[in-house]
C-alpha positions in Angstrom: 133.0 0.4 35.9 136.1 3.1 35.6 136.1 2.7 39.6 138.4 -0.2 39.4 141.0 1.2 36.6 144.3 2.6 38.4 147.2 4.2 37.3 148.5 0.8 35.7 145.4 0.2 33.5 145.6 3.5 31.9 149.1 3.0 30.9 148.4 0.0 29.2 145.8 1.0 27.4 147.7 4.4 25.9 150.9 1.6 25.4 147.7 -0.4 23.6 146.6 2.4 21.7 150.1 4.0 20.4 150.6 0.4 19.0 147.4 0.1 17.4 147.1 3.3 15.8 150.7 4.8 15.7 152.5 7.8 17.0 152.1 9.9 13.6 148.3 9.2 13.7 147.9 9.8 17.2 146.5 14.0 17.2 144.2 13.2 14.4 142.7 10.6 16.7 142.5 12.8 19.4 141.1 15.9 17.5 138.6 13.5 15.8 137.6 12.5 19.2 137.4 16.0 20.4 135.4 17.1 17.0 132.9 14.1 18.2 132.7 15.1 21.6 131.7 18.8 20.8 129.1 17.8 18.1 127.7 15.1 21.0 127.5 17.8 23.9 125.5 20.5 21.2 123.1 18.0 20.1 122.6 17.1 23.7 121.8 20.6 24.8 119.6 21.1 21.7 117.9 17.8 22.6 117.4 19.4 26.1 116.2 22.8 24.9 113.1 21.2 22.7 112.0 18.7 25.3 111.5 21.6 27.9 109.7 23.7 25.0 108.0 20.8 24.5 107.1 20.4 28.3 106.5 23.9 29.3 103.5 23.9 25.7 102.0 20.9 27.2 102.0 22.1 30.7 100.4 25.9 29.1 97.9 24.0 27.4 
């Protein structure tokens, strides 16, 4: 789906964006984002970590 954005989309969707939320508001947006991110990735990896415990107890048993 990204495939087909060029460089044209993505400046109308930052022009989109600074209009929507502001200029002022704009690095609590993006460290919200980030914050999200972050927690997303470590649940992910925890996730990951208790379904191959998980695996390697069945495979044991």
């Amino acid at each position: 789906m990204t495939g087909n954005l060029g460089g044209w989309h993505a400046v109308i969707i930052l022009v989109v964006v600074l209009l929507l939320f502001g200029a002022p508001k704009l690095p609590l947006l993006a460290r919200s984002v980030a914050q999200s991110l972050r927690i997303f990735k470590t649940e992910m990896s925890s996730s990951d970590s208790r379904d191959s415990e998980t695996n390697s107890r069945k495979g044991s048993e």
